[in-house]
ChimeraX commands (.cxc) that place a marker at each C-alpha (Angstrom):
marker #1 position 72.18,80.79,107.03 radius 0.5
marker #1 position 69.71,83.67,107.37 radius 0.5
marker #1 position 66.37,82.99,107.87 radius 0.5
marker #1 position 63.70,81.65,105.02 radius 0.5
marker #1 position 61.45,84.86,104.46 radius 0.5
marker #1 position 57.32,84.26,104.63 radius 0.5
marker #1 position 57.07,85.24,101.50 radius 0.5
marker #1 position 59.02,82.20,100.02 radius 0.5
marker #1 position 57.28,78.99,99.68 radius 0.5
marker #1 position 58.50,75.93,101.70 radius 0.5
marker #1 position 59.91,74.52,98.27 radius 0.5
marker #1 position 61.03,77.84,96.50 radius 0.5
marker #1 position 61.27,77.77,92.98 radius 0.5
marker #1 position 64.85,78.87,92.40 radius 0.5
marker #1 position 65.57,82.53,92.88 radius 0.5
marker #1 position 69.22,84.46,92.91 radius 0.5
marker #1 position 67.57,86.47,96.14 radius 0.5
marker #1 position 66.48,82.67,98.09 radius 0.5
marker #1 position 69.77,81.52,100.79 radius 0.5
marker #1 position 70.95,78.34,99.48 radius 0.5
marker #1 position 73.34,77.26,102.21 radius 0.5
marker #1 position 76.29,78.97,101.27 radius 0.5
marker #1 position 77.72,81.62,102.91 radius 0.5
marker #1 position 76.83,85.17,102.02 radius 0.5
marker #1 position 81.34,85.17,101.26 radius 0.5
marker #1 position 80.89,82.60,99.11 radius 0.5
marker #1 position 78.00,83.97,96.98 radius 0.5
marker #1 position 80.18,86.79,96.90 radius 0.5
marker #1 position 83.17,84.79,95.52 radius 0.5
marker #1 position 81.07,83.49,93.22 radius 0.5
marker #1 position 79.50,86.03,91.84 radius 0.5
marker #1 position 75.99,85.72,92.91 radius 0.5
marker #1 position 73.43,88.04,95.07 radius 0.5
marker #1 position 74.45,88.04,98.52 radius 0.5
marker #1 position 74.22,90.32,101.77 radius 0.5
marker #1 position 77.54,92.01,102.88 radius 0.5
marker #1 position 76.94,91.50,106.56 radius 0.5
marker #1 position 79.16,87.69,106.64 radius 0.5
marker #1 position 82.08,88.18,109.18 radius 0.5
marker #1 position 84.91,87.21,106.58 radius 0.5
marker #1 position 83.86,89.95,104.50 radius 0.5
marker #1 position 83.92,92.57,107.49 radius 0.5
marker #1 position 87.15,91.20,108.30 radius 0.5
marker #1 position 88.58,91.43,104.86 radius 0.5
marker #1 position 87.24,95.26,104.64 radius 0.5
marker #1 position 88.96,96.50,108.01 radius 0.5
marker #1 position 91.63,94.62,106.65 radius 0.5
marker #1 position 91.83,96.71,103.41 radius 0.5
marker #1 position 90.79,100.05,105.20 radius 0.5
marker #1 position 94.05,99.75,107.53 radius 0.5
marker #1 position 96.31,99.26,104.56 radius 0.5
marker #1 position 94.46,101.60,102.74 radius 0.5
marker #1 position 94.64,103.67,105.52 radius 0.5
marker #1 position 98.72,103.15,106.08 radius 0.5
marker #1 position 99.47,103.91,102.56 radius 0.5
marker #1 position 98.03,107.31,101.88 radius 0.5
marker #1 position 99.45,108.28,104.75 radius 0.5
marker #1 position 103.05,107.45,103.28 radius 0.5
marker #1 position 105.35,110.34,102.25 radius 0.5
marker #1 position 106.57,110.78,98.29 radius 0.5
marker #1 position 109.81,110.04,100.00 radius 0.5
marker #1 position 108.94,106.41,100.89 radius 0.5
marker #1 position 108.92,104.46,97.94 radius 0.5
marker #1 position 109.59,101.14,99.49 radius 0.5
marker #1 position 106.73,101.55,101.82 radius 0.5
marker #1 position 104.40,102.51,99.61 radius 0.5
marker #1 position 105.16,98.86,97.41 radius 0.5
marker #1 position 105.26,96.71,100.39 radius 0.5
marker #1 position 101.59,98.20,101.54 radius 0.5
marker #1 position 100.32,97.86,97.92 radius 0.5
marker #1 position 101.94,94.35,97.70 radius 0.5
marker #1 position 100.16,93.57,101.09 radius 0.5
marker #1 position 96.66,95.53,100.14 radius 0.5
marker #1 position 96.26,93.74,96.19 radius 0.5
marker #1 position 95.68,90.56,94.91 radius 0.5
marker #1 position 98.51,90.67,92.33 radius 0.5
marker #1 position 101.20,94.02,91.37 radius 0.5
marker #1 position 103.24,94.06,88.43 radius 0.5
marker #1 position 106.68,96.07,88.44 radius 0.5
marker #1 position 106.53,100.00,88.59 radius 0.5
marker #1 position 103.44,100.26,89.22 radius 0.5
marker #1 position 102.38,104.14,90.59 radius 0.5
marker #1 position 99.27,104.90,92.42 radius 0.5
marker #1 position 99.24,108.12,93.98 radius 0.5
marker #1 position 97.18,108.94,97.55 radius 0.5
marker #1 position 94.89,108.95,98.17 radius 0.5
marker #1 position 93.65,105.14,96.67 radius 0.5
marker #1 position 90.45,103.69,98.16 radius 0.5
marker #1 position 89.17,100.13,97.65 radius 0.5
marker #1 position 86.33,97.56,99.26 radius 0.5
marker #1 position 88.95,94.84,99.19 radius 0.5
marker #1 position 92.22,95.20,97.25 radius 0.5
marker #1 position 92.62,91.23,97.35 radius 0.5
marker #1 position 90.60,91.06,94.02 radius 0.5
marker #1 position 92.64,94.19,92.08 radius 0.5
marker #1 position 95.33,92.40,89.76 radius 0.5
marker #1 position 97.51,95.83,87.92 radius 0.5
marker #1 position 99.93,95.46,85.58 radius 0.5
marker #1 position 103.33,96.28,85.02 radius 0.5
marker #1 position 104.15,99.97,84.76 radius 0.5
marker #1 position 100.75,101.44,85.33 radius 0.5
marker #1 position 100.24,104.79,86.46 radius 0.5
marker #1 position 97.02,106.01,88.59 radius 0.5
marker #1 position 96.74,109.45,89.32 radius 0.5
marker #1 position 95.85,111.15,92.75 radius 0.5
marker #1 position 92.28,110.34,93.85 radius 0.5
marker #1 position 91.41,106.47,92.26 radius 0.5
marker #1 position 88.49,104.00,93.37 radius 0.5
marker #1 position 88.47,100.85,92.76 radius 0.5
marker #1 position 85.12,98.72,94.60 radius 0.5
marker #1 position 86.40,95.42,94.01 radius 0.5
marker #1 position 83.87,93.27,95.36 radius 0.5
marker #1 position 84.28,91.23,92.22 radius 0.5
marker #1 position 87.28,91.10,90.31 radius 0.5
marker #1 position 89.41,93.96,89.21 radius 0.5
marker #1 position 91.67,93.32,86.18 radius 0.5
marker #1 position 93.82,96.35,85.08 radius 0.5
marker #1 position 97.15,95.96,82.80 radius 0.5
marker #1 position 100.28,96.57,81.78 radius 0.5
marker #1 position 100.85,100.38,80.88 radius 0.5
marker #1 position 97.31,101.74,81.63 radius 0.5
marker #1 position 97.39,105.33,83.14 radius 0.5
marker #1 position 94.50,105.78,84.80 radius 0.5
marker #1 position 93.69,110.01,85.72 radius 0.5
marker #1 position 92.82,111.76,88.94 radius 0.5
marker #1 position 89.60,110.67,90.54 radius 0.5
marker #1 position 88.78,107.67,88.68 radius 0.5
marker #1 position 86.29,105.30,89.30 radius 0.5
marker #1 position 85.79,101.65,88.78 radius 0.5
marker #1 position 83.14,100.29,90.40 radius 0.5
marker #1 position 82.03,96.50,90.02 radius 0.5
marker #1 position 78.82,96.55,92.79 radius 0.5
marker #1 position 75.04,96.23,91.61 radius 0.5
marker #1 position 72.18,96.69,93.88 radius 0.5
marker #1 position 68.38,95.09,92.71 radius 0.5
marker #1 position 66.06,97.15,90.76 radius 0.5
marker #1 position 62.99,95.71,92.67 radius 0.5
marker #1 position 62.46,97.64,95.63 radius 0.5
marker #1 position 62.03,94.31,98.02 radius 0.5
marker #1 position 65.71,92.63,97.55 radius 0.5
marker #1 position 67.38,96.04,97.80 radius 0.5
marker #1 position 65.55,96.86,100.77 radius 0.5
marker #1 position 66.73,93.34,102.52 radius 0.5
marker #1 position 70.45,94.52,101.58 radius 0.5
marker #1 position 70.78,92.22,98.68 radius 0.5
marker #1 position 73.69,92.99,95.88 radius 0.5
marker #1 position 76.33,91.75,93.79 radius 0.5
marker #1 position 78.93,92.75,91.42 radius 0.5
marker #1 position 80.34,91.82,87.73 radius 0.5
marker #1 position 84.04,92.49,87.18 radius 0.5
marker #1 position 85.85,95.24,85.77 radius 0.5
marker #1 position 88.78,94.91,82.91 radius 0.5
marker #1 position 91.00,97.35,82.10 radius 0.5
marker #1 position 93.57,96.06,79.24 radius 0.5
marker #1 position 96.61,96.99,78.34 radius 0.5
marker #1 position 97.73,100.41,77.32 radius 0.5
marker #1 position 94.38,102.00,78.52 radius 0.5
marker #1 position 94.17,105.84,79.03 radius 0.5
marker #1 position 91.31,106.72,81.28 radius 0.5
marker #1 position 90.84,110.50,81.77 radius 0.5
marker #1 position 89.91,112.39,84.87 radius 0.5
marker #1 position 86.84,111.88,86.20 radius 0.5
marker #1 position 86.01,108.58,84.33 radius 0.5
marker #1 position 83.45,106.28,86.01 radius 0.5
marker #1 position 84.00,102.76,84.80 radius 0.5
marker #1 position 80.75,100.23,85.78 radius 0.5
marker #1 position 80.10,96.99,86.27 radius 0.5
marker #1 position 80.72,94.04,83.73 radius 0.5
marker #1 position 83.00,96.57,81.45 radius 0.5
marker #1 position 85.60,95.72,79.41 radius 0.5
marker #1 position 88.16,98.50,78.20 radius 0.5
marker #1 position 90.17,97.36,74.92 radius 0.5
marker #1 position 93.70,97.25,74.51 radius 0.5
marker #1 position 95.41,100.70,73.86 radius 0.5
marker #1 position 91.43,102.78,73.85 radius 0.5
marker #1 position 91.75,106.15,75.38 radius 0.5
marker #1 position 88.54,107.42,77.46 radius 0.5
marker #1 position 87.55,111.36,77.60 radius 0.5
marker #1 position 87.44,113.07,80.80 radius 0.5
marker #1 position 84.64,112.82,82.30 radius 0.5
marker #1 position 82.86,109.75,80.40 radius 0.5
marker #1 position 80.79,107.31,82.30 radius 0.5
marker #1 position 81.90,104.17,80.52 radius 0.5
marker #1 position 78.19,101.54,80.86 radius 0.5
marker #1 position 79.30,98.84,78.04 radius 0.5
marker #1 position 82.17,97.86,76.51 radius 0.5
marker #1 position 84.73,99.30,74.32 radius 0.5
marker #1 position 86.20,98.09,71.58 radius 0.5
marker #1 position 90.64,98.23,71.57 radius 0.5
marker #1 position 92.23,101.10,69.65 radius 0.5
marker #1 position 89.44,103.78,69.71 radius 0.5
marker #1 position 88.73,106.97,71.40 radius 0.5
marker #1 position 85.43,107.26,73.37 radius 0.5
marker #1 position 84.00,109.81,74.92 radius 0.5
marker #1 position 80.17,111.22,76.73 radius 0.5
marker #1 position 77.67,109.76,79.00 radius 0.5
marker #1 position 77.13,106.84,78.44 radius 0.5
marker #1 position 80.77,106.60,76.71 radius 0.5
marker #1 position 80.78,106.00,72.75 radius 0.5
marker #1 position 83.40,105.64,70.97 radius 0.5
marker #1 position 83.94,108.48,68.25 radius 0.5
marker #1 position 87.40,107.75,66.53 radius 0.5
marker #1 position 89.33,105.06,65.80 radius 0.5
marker #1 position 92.95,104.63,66.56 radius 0.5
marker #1 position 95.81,103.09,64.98 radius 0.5
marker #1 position 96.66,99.54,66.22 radius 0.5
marker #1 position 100.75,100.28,65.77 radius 0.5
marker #1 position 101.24,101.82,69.33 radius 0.5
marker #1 position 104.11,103.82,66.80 radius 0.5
marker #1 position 101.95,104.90,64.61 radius 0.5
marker #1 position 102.17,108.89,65.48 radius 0.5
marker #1 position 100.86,111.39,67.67 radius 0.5
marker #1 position 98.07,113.11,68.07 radius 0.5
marker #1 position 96.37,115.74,70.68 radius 0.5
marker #1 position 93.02,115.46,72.64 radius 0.5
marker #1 position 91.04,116.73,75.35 radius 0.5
marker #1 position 91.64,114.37,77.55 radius 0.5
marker #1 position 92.42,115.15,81.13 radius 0.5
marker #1 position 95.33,113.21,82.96 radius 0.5
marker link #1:1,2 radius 0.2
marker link #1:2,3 radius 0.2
marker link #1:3,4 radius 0.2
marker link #1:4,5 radius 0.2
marker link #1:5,6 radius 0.2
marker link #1:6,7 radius 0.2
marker link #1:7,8 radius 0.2
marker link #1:8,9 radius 0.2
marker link #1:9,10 radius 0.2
marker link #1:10,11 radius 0.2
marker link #1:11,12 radius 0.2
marker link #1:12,13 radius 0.2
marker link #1:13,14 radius 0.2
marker link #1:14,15 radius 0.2
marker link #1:15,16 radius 0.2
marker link #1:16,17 radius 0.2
marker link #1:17,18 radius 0.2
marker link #1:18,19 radius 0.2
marker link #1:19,20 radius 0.2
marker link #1:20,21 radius 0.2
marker link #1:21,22 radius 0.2
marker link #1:22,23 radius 0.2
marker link #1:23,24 radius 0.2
marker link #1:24,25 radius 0.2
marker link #1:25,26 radius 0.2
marker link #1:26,27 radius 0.2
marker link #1:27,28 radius 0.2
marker link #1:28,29 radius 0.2
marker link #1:29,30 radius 0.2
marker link #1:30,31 radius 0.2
marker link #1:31,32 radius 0.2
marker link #1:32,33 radius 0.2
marker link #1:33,34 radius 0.2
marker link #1:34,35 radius 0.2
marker link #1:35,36 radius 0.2
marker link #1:36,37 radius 0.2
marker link #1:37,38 radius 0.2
marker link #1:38,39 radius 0.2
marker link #1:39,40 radius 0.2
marker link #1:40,41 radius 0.2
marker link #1:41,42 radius 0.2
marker link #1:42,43 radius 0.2
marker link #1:43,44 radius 0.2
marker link #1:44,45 radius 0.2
marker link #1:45,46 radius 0.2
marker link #1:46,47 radius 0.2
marker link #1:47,48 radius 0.2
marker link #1:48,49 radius 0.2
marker link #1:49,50 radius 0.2
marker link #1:50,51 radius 0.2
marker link #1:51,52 radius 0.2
marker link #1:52,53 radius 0.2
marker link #1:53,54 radius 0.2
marker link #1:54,55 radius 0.2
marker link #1:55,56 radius 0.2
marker link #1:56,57 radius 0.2
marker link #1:57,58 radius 0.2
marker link #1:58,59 radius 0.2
marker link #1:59,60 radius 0.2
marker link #1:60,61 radius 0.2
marker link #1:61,62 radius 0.2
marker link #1:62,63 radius 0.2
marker link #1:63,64 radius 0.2
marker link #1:64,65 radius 0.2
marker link #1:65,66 radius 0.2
marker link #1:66,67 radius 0.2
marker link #1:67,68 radius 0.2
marker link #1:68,69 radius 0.2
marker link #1:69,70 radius 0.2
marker link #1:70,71 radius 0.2
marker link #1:71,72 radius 0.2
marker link #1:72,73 radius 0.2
marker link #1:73,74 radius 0.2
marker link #1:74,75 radius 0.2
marker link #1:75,76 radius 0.2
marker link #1:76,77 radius 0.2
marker link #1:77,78 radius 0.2
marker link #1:78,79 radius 0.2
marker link #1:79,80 radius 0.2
marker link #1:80,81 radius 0.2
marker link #1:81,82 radius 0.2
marker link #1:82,83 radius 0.2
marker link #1:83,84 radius 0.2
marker link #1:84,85 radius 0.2
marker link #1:85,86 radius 0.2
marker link #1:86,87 radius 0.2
marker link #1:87,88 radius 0.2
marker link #1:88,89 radius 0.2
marker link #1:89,90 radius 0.2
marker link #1:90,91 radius 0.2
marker link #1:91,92 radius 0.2
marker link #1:92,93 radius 0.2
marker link #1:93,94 radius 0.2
marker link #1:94,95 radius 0.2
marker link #1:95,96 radius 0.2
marker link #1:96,97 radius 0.2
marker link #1:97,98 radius 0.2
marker link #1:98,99 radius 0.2
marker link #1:99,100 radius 0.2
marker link #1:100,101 radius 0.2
marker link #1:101,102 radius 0.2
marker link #1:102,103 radius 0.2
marker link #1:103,104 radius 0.2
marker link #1:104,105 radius 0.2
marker link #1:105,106 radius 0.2
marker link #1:106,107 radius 0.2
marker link #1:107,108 radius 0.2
marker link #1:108,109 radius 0.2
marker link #1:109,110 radius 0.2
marker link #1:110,111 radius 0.2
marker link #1:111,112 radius 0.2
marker link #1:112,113 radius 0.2
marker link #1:113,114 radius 0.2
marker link #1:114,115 radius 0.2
marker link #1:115,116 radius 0.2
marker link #1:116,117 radius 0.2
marker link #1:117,118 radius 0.2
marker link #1:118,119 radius 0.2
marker link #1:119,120 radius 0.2
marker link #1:120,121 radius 0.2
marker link #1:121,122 radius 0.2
marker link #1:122,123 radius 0.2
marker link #1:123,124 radius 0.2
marker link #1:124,125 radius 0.2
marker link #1:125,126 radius 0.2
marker link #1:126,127 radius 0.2
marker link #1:127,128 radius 0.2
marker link #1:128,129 radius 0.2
marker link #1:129,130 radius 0.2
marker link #1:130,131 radius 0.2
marker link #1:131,132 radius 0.2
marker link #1:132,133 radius 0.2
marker link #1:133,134 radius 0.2
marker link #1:134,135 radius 0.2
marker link #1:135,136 radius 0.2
marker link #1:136,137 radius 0.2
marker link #1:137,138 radius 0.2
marker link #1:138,139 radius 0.2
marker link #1:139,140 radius 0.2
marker link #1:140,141 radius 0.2
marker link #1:141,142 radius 0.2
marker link #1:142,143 radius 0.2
marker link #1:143,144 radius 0.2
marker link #1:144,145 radius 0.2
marker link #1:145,146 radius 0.2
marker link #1:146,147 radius 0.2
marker link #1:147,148 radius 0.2
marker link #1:148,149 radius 0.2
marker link #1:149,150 radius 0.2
marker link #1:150,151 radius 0.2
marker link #1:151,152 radius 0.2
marker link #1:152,153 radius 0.2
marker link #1:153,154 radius 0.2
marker link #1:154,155 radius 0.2
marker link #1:155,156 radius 0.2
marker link #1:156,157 radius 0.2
marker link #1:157,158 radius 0.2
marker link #1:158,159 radius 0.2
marker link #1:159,160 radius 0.2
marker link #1:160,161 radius 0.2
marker link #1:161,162 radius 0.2
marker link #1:162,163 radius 0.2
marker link #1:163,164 radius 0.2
marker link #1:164,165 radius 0.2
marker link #1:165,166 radius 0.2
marker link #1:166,167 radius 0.2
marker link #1:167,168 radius 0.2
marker link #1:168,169 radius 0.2
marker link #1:169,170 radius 0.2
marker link #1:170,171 radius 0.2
marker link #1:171,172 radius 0.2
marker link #1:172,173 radius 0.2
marker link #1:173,174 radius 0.2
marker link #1:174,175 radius 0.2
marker link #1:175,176 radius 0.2
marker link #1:176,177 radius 0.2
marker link #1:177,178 radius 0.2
marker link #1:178,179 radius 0.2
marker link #1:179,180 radius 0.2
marker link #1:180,181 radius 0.2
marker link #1:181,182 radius 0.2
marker link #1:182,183 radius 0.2
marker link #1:183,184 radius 0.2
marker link #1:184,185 radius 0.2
marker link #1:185,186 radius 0.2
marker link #1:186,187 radius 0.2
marker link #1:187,188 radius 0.2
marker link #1:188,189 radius 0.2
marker link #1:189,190 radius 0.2
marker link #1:190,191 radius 0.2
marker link #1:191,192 radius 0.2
marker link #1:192,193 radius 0.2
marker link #1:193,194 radius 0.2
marker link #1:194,195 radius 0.2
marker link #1:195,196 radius 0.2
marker link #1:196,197 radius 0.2
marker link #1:197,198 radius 0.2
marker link #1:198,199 radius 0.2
marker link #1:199,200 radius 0.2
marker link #1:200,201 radius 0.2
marker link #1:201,202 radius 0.2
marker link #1:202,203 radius 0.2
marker link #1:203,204 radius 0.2
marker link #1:204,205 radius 0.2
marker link #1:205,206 radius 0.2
marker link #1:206,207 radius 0.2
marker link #1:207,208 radius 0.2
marker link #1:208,209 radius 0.2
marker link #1:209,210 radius 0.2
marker link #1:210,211 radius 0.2
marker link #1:211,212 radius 0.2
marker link #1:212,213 radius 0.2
marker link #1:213,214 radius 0.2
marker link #1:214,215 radius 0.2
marker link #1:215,216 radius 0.2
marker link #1:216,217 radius 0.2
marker link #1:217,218 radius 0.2
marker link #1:218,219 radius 0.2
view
């Protein structure tokens, strides 16, 4: 337990930045402010940096490697799923993907709270999803304090290159997201969005049959 800072009272009134007895991996878990310097989550980064490590330096020709390392890196893989090298994450443990999901060369994912993407998403090059916050009062974020709010990606997602997905976002079922767009709140299913912040700006059908049509979006 770290320290009680001078500037807390001996009774503190309750405060997300005040150590409550729990560890600072178990604030994590739960969701709450906590300081990233708790053995079990250095051990649980190396841990992810050597798979991370192991599988972008696999060939094209290893396809069976590449699974078993992504199998070994996430919390939970679907069937088919395709991530091309180079992939970096904090953790991998709390990344779920679907079944056949497709990431392009270059995707982020900081899953230091969860990380839901689904079935048939295909996720562009350079993508990223990041779940961390940081304090907007100078103090906290100067002790190291932070946190996170997870990410979900549903099914049948498009996300083009370059997309930045933050924390606490929720992608709708079968929404495609411009290249480029930095996607702040959540968007709706079956709509196109594009811009910083991301808006959406047409509406798409809900029949995943229901015809074809071109965009600028970047794959």
């Amino acid at each position: 337990m770290l320290p009680v800072p001078d500037q807390f009272p001996a009774t503190p009134a309750p405060s997300p930045f005040f150590p409550d007895g729990r560890s600072m991996y178990e604030r994590m878990l739960a969701g709450d402010p906590y300081i990233a310097d708790d053995p079990r989550l250095e051990e649980l980064s190396t841990a992810a940096a050597l798979l991370t490590e192991q599988y972008n330096a696999t060939s094209v020709t290893e396809p069976a490697l590449r699974r078993r390392l992504l199998s070994q890196l996430l919390g939970s893989l679907g069937d088919e799923v395709v991530i091309r090298p180079p992939f970096q994450v904090d953790y991998g443990r709390f990344i779920s993907i679907g079944d056949r999901t497709f990431a392009n060369f270059g995707l982020m994912v900081l899953d230091v709270a969860p990380v839901r993407i689904g079935a048939d998403v295909q996720i562009g090059t350079n993508v990223q999803l990041l779940t961390p916050t940081h304090p907007l009062e100078p103090g906290p974020r100067r002790d190291k304090w932070e946190g996170a709010e997870p990410i979900t990606i549903e099914d049948n997602v498009w996300l083009g290159g370059g997309v930045i997905v933050g924390p606490g976002v929720t992608i709708g079922e079968n929404t495609v997201v411009g290249a480029g767009a930095v996607v702040t709140r959540d968007l709706p299913a079956n709509v196109v969005a594009l811009g910083v912040p991301a808006r959406p700006v047409k509406d798409l059908p809900a029949d995943p049959d229901g015809g074809w049509s071109r965009m600028a979006v970047e794959g």
